[in-house]
C-alpha positions in Angstrom: 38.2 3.8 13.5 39.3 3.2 17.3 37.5 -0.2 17.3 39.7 -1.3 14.0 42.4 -0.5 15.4 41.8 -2.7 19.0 41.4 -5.6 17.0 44.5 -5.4 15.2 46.1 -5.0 18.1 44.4 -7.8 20.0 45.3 -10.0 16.8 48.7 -9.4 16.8 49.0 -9.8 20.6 47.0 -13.5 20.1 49.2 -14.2 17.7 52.8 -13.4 19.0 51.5 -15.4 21.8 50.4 -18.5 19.8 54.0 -17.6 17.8 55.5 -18.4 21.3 53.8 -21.5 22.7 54.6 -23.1 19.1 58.2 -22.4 19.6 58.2 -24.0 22.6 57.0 -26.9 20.8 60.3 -27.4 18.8 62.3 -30.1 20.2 65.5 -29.2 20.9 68.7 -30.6 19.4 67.8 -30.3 15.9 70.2 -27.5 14.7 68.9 -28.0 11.1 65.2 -27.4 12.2 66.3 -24.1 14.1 67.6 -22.7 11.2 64.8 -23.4 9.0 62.8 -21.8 11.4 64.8 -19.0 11.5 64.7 -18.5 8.2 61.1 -19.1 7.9 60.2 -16.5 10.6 62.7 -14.1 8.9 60.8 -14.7 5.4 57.6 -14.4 6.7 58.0 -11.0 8.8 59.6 -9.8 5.2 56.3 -10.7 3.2 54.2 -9.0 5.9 56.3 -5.6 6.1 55.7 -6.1 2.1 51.8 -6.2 2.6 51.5 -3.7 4.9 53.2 -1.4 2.7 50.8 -1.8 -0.2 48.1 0.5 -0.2 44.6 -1.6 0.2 41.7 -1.3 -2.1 39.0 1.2 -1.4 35.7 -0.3 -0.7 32.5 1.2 -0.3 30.9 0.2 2.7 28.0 -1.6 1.2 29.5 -5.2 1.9 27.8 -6.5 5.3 31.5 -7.8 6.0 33.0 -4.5 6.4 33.0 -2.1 9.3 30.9 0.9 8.4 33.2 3.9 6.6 32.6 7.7 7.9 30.9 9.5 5.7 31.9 12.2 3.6 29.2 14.6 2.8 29.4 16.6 -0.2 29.9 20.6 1.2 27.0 22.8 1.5 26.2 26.0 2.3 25.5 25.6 5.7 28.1 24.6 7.3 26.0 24.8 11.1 25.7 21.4 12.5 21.9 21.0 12.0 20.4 19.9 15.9 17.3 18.5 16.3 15.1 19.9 19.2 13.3 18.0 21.9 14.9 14.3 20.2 13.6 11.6 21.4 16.4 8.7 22.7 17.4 6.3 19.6 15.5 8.5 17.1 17.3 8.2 13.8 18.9 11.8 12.6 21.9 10.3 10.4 20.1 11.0 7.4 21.3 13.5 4.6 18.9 16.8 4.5 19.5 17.1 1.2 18.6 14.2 -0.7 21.1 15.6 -3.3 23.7 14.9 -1.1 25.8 11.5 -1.8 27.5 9.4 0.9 30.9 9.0 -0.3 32.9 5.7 1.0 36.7 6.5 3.2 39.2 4.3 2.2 39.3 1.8 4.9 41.9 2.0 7.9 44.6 0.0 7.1 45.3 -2.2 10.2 48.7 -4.4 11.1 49.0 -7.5 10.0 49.2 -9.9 12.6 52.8 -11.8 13.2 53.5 -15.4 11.1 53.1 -18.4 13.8 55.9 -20.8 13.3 55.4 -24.6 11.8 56.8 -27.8 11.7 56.3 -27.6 7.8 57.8 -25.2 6.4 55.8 -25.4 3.6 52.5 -24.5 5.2 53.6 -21.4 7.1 52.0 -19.3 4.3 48.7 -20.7 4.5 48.9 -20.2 8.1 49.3 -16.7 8.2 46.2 -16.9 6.2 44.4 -18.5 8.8 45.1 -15.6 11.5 44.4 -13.0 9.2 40.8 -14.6 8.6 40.5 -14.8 12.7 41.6 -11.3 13.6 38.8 -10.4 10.5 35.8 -12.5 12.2 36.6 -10.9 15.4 36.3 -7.7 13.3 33.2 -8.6 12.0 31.6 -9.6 15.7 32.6 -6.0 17.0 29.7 -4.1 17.9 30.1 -1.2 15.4 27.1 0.9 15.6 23.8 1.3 17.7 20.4 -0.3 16.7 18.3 2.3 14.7 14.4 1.8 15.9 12.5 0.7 12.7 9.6 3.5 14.0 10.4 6.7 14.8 9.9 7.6 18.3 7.0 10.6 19.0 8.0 14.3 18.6 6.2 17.0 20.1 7.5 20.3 19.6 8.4 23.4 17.0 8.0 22.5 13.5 9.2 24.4 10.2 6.5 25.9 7.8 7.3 25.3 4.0 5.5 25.3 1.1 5.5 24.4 -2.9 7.1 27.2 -5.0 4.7 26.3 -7.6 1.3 25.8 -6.9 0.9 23.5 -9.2 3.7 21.3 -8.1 4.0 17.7 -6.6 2.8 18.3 -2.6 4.2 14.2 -2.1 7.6 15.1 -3.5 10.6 15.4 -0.9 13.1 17.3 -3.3 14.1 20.4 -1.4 14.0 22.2 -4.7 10.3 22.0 -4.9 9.8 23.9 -1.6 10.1 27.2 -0.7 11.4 29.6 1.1 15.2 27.9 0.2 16.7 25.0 2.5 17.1 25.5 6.0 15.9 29.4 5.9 12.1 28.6 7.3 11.4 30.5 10.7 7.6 30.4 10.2 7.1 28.1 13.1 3.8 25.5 13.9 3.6 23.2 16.7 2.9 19.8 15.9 2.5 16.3 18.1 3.1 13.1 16.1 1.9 10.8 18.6 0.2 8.1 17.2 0.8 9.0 13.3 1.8 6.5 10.6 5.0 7.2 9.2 5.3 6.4 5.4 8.1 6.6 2.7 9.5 9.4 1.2 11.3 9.3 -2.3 13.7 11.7 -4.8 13.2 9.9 -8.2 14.9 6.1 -7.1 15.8 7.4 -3.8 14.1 6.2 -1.0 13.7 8.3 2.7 12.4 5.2 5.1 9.8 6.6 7.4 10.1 9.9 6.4 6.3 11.7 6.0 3.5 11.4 7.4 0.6 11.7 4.4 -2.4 10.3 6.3 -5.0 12.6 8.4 -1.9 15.2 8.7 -4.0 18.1 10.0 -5.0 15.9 13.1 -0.9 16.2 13.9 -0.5 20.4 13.7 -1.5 21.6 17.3 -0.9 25.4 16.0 -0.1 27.6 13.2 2.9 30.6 13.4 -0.3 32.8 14.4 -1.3 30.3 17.1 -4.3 29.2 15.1 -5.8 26.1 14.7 -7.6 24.6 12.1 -6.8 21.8 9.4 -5.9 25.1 6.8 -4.0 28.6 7.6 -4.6 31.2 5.7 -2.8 34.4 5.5 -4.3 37.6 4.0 -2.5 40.7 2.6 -3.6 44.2 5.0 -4.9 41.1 7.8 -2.8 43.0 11.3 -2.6 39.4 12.6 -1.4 37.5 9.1 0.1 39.9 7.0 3.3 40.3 8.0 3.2 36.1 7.1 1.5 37.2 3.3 4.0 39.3 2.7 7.1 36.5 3.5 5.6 33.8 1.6 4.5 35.6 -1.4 8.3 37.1 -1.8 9.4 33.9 -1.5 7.8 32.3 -4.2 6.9 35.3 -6.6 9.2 34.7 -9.0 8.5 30.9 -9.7 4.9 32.4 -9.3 4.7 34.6 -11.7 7.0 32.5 -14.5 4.3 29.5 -14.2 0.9 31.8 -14.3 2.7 33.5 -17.9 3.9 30.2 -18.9 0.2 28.7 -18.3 -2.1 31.3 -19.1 -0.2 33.0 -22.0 -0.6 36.4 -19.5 2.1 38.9 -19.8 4.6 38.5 -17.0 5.3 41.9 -17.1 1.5 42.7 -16.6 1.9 40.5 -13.0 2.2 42.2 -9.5 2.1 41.2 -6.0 -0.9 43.7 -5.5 -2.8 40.9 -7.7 -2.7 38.4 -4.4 -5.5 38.8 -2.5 -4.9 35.7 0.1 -2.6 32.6 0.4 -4.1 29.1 2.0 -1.7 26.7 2.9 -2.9 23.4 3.1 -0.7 20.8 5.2 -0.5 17.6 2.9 2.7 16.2 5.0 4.6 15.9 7.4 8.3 15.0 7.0 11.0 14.9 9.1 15.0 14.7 9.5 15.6 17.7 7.1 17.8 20.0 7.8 18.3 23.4 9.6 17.5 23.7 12.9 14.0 22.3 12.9 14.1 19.1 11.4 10.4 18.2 11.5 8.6 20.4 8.5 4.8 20.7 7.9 5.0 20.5 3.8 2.3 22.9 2.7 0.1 23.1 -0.7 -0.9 26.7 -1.5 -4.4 28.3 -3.0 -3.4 31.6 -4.0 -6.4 34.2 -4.6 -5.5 36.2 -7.6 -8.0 39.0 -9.7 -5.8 37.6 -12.5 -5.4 33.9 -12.2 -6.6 30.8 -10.6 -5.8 27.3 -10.5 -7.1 23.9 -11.0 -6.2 20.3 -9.6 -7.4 17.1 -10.0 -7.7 14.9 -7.3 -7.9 10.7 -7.2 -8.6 8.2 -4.4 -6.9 4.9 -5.2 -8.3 1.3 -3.7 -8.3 1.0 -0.1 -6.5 4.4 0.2 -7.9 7.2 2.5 -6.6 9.8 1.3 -6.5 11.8 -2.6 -3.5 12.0 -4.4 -3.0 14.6 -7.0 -2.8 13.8 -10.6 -2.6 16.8 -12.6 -2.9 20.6 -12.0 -2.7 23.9 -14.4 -3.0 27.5 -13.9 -5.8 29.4 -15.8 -6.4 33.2 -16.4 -9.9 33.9 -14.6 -12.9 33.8 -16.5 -11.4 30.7 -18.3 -12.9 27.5 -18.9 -11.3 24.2 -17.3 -10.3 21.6 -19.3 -10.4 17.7 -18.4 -7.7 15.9 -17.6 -6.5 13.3 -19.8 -3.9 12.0 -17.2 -6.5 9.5 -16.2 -9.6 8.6 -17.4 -12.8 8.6 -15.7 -14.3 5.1 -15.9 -11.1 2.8 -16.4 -11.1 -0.1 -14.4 -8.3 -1.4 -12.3 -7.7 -4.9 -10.8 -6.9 -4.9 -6.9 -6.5 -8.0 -4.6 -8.7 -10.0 -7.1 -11.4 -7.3 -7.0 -12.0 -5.2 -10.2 -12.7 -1.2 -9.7 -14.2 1.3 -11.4 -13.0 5.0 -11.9 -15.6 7.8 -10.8 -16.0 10.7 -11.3 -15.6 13.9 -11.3 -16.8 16.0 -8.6 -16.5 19.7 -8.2 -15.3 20.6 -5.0 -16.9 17.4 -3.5 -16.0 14.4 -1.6 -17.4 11.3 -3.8 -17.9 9.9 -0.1 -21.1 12.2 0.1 -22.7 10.3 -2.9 -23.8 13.1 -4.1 -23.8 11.9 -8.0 -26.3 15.2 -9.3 -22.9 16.8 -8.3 -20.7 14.7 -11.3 -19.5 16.5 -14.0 -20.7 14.1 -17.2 -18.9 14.4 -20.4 -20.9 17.1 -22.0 -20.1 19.6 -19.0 -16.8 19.5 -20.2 -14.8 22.0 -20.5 -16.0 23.3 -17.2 -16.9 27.0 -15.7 -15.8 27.0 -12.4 -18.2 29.5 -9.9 -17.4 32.0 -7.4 -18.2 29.2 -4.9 -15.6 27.1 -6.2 -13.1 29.8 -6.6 -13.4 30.9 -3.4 -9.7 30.6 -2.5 -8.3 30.8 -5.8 -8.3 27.2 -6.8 -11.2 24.9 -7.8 -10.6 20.9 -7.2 -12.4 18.2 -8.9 -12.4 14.6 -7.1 -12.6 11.3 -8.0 -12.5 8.2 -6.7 -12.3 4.4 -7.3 -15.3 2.0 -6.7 -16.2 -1.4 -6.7 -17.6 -2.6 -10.1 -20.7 -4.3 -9.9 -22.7 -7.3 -11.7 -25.8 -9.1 -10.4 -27.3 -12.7 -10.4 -30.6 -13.6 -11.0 -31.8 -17.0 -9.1 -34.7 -18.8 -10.4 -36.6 -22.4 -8.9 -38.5 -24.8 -11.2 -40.3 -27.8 -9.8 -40.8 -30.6 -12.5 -42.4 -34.5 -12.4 -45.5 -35.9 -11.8 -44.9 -35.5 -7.9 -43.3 -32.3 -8.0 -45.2 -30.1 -5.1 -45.1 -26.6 -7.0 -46.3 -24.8 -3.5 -43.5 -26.1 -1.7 -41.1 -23.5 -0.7 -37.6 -24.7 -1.2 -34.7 -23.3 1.4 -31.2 -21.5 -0.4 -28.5 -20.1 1.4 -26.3 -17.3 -0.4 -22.9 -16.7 0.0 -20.8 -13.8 -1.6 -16.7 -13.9 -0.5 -13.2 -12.8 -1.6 -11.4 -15.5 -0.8 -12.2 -15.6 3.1 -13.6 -12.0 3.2 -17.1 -11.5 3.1 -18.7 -8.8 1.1 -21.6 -6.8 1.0 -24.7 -7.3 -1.6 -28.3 -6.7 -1.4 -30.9 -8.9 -2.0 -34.2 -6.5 -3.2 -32.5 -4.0 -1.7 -31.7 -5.2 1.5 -28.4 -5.4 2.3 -26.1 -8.5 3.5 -22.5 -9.1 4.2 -21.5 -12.3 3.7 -24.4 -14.7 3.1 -28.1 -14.4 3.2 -31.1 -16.8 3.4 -34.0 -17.2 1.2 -36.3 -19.4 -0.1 -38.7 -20.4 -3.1 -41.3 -22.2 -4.7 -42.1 -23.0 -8.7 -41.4 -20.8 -10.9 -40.2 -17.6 -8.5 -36.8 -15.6 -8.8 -35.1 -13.3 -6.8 -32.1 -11.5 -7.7 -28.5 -10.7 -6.2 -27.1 -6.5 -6.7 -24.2 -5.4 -5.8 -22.1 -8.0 -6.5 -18.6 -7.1 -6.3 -17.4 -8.1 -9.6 -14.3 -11.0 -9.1 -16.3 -12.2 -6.3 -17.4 -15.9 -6.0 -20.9 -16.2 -5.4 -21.9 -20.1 -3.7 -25.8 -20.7 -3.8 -26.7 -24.0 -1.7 -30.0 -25.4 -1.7 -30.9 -27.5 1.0 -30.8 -31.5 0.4 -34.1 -32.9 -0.3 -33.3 -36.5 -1.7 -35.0 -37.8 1.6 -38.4 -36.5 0.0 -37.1 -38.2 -3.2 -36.2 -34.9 -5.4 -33.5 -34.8 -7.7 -31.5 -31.0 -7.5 -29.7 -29.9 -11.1 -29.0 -26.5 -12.2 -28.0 -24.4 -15.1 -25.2 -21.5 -15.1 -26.4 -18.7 -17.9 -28.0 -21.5 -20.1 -24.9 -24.2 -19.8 -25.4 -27.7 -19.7 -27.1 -29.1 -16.4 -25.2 -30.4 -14.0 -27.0 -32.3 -11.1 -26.1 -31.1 -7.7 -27.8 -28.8 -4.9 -24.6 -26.9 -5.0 -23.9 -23.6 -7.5 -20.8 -21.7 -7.6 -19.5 -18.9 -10.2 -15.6 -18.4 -9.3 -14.3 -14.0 -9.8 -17.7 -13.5 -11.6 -17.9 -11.1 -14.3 -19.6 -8.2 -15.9 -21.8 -9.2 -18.4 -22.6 -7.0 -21.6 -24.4 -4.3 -21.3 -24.6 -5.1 -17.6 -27.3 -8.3 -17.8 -28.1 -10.3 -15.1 -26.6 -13.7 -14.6 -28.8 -16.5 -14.3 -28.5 -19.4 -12.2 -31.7 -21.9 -12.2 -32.4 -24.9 -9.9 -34.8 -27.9 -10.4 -36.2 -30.1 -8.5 -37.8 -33.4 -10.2 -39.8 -35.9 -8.3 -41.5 -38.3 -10.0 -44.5 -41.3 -8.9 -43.4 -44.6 -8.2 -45.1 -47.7 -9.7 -46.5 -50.4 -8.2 -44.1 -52.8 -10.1 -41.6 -53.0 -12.5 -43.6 -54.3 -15.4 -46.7 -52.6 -16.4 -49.6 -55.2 -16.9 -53.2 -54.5 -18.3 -55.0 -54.7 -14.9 -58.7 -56.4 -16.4 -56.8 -60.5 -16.1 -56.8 -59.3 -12.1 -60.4 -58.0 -11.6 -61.8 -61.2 -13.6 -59.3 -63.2 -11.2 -61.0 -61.2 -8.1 -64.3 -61.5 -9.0 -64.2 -65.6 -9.6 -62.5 -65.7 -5.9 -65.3 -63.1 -4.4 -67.8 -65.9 -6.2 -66.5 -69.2 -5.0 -66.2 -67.4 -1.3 -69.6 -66.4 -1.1 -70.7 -70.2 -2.9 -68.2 -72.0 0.0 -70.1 -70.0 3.2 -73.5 -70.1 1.9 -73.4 -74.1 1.4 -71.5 -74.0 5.5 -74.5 -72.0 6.8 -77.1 -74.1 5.1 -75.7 -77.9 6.4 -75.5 -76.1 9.9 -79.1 -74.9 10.1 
């Protein structure tokens, strides 16, 4: 507000002194022209006390051309300034804690209007006063109005706030405060955390993005300590425990009643029939990390809960997307115990999905495994479905199942003929392999050994070797070597196509074939014998001719040897 005000004041100063060097400008002796500017400067300061006295429009703040409004933040509970401990210099805090909370735009501060400089035409006085309003407003808009925020948020090391879902089966990415328990700003179950070196991501509320706001990826590697000075990548709290219960007993009040509403809702259990003496044990696993909430610890570690119930348990399904590193949750229900778990329809195990030219298959789904292991005797196949969960796996009151995406796979088949008359069918023959997305390599196996990239081999008549693993969308290049200078002719065939004659095979984002068969690609090499001449002549006209010539020679030095002796 102080800098709009400045400028208006500069304006008007810069122009009451370009007002005066004008007038100086008038020639003097020209009654008539000093009373037309009299009563042009007397018009003009009328139609600006007019302006000026007309409220201006509101605007919103959005425009890049305006000077940023307060904000007006809709009233909470709270009213505590929230402060932010340990902050590091030029670490953004302006944003809302609530995400329910809407910036509202001021009406803008209505600044004077800078005085009319005189002209010699009278008539373009008006358009003149334009011309300084627009150059007190660029001077407006080149005032420095607000401090750079850092696009990544400095390191925080210090106090953070424990919360957790109200539900357990609830959304552990969301960043709605209403999803998290205890209520806003009332957490003083306190962790240490250090955020050095984290990734921040995100956040959203429906269409509402948070920039930078969580941290989702290895979060446990960021919590220094639990409340109970543990450490660990869980914390679990039991009920009777003398170090944890007094913890139990807080974070099973606060959420008993969403609790309790969800397990009836779920399990068709009587709600009345539900008490706290049910709970055995809480286990809070961190899934994020978010920061600039509100309250006085603005950094939270955002918790997922496994409650141990003799009454209930619960199960989620987990998914690991392309590329990601982490699982995100799909879908998650409560059951009574002793219950049967049903599959998922939310996804569907072996669907494919295209990424980055690359086609994926959905796998799965593992009990209480990481598909990493590949341990596939683990998999749940359709007909173990619906699913009876063991002690083992309801060991903390919640069974998981996992599954993750993976490349799909084809393979090729490469096969060598040797044809013509000349055609050397022991004569190994040199290939180079090549398997690429775009300019990434990628990994195959050739009988089981495994490449990355490309891969040499070669063969004679007749043999074949085959490419696995092949990344299905990948283009696969097979090059055999030139041999035109030993007089061989290269084609080859693509899965029975037409020949085409070159050394030189490519199949662009290969496919899957049906029922997963083999492609084929075959190269041959044709040599044929080369005549003696073009034109092919019975050869018994030569040895008559040869044997007349052998004749007469042997007549010719016999009669030379006689007349000598």
């Amino acid at each position: 507000m102080i800098c709009s005000v400045s400028i208006s004041a500069f304006a008007v100063e810069a122009s009451s002194e370009t007002a005066n060097e004008n007038a100086e400008t008038v020639q003097p002796g020209s009654e008539e022209e000093a009373e037309e500017l009299t009563a042009t400067e007397a018009e003009n300061e009328q139609s600006v006390d007019e302006s000026q006295s007309e409220e201006p429009a509101v605007t919103t703040g959005d425009e890049n051309t305006e000077e940023p409004a307060d904000v007006i933040e809709a009233p909470s509970e709270d009213t505590e300034e929230p402060t932010e401990p340990s902050a590091e210099p030029g670490e953004d805090t302006e944003q809302p804690a609530d995400p329910t909370v809407t910036e509202l735009p001021e009406e803008p501060t209505v600044t004077e209007e800078p005085s009319v400089t005189p002209a010699e035409d009278v008539d373009s006085s008006s358009d003149e006063v334009q011309d300084v309003e627009m150059e007190a407003q660029a001077a407006k808009w080149l005032w420095p109005t607000a401090t750079p925020i850092p696009t990544t948020p400095a390191a925080y090391s210090g106090k953070a706030a424990i919360y957790y879902l109200s539900d357990p089966v609830g959304d552990p990415w969301t960043n709605d405060t209403g999803a998290w328990a205890p209520s806003t700003e009332t957490s003083n179950t306190l962790g240490s955390i250090n955020t050095d070196g984290a990734t921040w991501e995100d956040g959203y509320v429906e269409d509402t993005v948070y920039k930078n706001k969580n941290i989702k990826s290895n979060v446990s590697k960021y919590i220094v300590s639990w409340p109970d000075g543990s450490t660990g990548t869980t914390w679990t709290v039991k009920s009777g425990n003398t170090t944890t219960d007094s913890y139990f007993t807080f974070i099973l009040n606060s959420i008993w009643e969403n609790y309790k509403n969800t397990i009836s809702k779920d399990t068709g259990i009587d709600i009345d029939s539900l008490d706290k003496s049910d709970i055995l044990e809480i286990k809070l696993t961190p899934r994020k990390i978010s920061r600039d909430n509100g309250g006085t610890y603005p950094y939270h570690i955002d918790c997922a809960l496994s409650i141990k119930s003799k009454k209930a348990f619960t199960a989620k399904f987990w998914v690991k997307e392309p590329g990601a590193t982490d699982y995100t949750q799909v879908y998650a229900k409560n059951y009574k115990t002793g219950d049967y778990v049903d599959k998922t329809t939310k996804v569907a195990i072996g669907s494919t999905k295209d990424v980055n030219g690359l086609t994926y298959i959905l796998d799965g789904w593992y009990p209480e495994r990481d598909p990493e292991g590949n341990d596939s005797s683990s998999k749940i196949l359709d007909a173990g479905w619906p699913y009876s969960p063991n002690d083992a796996e309801l060991a903390d009151g919640t069974v998981n199942f996992y599954a993750h995406y993976t490349l799909l796979y084809t393979s090729v088949n490469i096969k060598k003929l040797v044809t013509g008359s000349m055609g050397d069918k022991s004569k190994k023959f040199h290939f180079t392999v090549s398997v690429k997305n775009g300019n990434t390599d990628l990994s195959f196996k050739i009988s089981d050994k495994p490449y990355s990239g490309s891969a040499e081999t070669s063969l004679s008549d007749k043999e074949t070797i085959t490419l696995t693993d092949v990344p299905v969308g990948a283009t696969v290049i097979i090059i055999e070597d030139d041999y035109n200078s030993s007089r061989y002719k290269t084609s080859y065939k693509i899965d029975g196509n037409s020949s085409v004659e070159s050394s030189k095979a490519k199949i662009t984002s290969i496919s899957r074939m049906d029922n997963n068969v083999a492609h084929q690609v075959e190269f041959t090499n044709n040599k044929e014998a080369i005549p003696d001449t073009g034109v092919d002549l019975n050869s018994t006209p030569y040895i008559l001719m040869l044997g007349i010539m052998a004749t007469g020679a042997g007549v010719l030095l016999f009669g030379r040897r006689k007349r000598w002796s």
